[in-house]
N, C-alpha and C positions, 0 to 999 in steps of 0.2 A: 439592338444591343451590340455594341463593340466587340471584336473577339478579346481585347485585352481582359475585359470584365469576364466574358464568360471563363477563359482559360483560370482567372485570378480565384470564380468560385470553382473550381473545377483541383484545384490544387488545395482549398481548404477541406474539402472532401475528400481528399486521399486520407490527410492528415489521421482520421478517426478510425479508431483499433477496430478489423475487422475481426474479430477472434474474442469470445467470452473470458471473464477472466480464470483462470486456474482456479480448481477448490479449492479448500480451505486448510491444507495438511493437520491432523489430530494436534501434532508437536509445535504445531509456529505460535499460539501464546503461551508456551510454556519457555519455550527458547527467546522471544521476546521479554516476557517478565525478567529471565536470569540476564539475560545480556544485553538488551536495549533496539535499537531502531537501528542503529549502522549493523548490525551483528546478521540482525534479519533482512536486511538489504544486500548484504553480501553474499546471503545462502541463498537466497528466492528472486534478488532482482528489484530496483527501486519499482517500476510500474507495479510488479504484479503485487508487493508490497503493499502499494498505495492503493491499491483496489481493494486491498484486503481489509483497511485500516478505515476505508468510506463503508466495507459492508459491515465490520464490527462495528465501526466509532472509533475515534480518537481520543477521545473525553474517556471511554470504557476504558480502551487500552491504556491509557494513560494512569487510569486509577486504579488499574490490578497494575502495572507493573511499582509502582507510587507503594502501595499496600506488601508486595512483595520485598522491596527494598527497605520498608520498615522493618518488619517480621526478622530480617537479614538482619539488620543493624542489633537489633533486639535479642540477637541468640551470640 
């Protein structure tokens, strides 16, 4: 094997998060529901965000905040 190839898998391996993701604070879909996806990106960080949003679902989150923002409209 070439050292090019080795070095070349040797850098997509760095690549991947050694560190589990953060839990899951009590408050982050209630603070998502009222203020949306940039709001909690800016408080917690897009990655650990987005790890949050693969352990909940997106499709979930999407439909309490969807259901939230009705309720809101509604009062």
């Amino acid at each position: 094997m070439a050292p090019i190839e080795r070095d070349r898998r040797m850098t997509k391996s760095k690549l991947l998060p050694t560190s589990a993701p953060k839990p899951i604070p009590p408050e982050f879909m209630e603070k998502f529901k009222k203020h949306g996806w940039r709001r909690v990106e800016q408080i917690w960080g897009k990655s650990t965000v987005l790890a949050w949003r693969k352990a909940i679902g997106a499709k979930r989150m999407a439909a309490e905040r969807k259901r939230y923002l009705k309720e809101e409209a509604a009062r």
